[in-house]
C-alpha positions in Angstrom: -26.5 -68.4 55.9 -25.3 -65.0 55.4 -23.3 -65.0 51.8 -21.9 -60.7 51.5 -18.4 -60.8 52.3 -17.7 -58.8 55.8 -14.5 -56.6 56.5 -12.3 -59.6 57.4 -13.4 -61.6 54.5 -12.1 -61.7 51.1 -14.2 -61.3 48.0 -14.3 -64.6 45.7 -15.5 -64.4 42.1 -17.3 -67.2 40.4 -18.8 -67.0 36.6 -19.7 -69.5 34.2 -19.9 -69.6 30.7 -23.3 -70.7 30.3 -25.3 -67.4 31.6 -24.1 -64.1 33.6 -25.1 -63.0 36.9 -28.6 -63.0 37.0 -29.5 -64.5 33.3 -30.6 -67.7 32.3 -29.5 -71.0 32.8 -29.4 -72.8 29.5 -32.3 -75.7 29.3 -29.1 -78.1 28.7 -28.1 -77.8 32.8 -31.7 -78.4 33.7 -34.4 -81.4 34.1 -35.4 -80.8 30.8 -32.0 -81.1 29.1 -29.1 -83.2 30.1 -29.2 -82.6 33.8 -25.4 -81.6 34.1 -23.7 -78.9 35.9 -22.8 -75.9 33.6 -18.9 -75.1 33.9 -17.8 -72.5 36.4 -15.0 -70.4 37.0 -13.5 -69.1 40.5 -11.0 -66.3 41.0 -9.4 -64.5 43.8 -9.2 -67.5 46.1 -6.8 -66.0 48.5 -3.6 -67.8 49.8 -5.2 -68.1 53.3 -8.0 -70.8 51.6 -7.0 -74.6 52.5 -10.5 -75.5 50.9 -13.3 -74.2 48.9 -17.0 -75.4 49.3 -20.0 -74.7 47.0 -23.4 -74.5 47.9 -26.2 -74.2 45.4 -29.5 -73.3 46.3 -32.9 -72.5 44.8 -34.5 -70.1 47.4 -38.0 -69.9 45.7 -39.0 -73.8 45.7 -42.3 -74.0 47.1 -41.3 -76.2 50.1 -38.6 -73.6 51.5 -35.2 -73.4 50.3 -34.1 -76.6 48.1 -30.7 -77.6 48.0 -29.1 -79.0 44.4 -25.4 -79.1 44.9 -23.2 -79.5 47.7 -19.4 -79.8 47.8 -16.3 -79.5 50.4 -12.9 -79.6 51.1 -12.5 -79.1 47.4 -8.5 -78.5 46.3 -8.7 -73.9 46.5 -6.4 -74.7 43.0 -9.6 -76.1 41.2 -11.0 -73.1 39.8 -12.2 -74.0 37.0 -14.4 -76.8 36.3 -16.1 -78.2 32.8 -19.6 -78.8 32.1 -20.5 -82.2 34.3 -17.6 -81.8 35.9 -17.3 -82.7 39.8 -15.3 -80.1 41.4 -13.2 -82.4 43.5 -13.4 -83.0 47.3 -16.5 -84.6 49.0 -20.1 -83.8 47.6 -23.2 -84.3 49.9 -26.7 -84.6 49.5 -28.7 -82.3 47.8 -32.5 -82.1 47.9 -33.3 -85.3 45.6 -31.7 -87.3 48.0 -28.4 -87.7 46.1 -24.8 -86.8 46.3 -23.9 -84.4 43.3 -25.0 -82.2 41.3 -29.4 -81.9 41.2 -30.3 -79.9 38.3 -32.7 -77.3 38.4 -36.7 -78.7 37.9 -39.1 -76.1 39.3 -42.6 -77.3 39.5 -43.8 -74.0 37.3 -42.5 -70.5 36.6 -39.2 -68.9 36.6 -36.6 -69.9 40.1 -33.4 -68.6 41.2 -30.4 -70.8 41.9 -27.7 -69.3 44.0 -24.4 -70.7 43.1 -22.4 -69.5 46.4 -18.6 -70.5 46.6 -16.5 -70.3 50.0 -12.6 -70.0 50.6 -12.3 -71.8 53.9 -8.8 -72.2 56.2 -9.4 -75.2 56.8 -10.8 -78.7 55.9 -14.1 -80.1 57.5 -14.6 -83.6 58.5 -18.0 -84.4 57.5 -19.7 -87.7 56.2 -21.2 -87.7 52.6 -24.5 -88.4 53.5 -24.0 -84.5 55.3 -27.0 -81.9 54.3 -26.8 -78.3 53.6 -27.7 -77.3 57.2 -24.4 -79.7 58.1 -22.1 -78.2 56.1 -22.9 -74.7 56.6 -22.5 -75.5 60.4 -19.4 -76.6 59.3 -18.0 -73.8 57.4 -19.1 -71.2 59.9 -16.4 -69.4 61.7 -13.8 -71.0 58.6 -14.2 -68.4 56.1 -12.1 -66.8 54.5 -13.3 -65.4 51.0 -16.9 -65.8 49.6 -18.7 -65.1 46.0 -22.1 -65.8 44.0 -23.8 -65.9 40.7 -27.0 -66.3 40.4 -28.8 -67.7 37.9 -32.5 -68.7 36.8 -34.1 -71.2 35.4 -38.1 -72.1 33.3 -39.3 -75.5 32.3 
């Protein structure tokens, strides 16, 4: 899925607390701490946004592209959400198998996780059992504003 924002497309900005753009995830989100989402803070969602959605991915698993969190139809005024917080909305299944948050667990060496947030102008009817490949069906054509932060993350 393509994630840089085009001409018609608003820019979104999410942060978090635990690590900047590009720095380290602290052990505490991972498989070898307490396995909980770190907190995360969205800005410029624009007034044209009836949802957000929130895809995070780690595109260097060995098997392809593993998903660990996906979430829709998430209220555009919950911006800001705690560590181990669900962001509201519906959350589908992520790469274990389960709905939530999966923390990161990379069989060895350093991964990326891509922490990608979506303004949408509408809502989308999916089930909870939906997949990444689902909900980015979903979402295509319905967005608005997009943003990342990326983060990695060593056992």
């Amino acid at each position: 899925m393509a994630t840089t924002a085009t001409a018609t497309q608003g820019k979104l900005t999410i942060t978090s607390s635990a690590f900047t753009d590009g720095g380290a995830i602290p052990p505490k989100y991972g498989c070898s701490g307490e396995s909980i989402s770190p907190p995360l803070a969205i800005s410029g969602v624009p007034g044209g946004a009836k949802t957000l959605a929130l895809i995070v991915t780690d595109p260097d698993a060995p098997g392809g592209t593993f998903t660990h969190w996906l979430a829709w139809n998430i209220p555009p005024v919950n911006t800001s959400l705690a560590a181990g917080q669900a962001p509201g909305g519906s959350e589908g299944k992520n790469g274990y198998g389960k709905n939530g948050y999966g923390p990161p667990c990379p069989p060895s060496g350093s991964h990326h996780y891509v922490f990608d947030v979506y303004g949408l102008d509408a809502s989308l009817t999916l089930d909870p059992s939906a997949e990444r490949g689902e909900v980015e069906k979903a979402i295509t054509g319905h967005i608005v504003a997009q943003g990342r932060i990326v983060g990695t993350y060593s056992k």
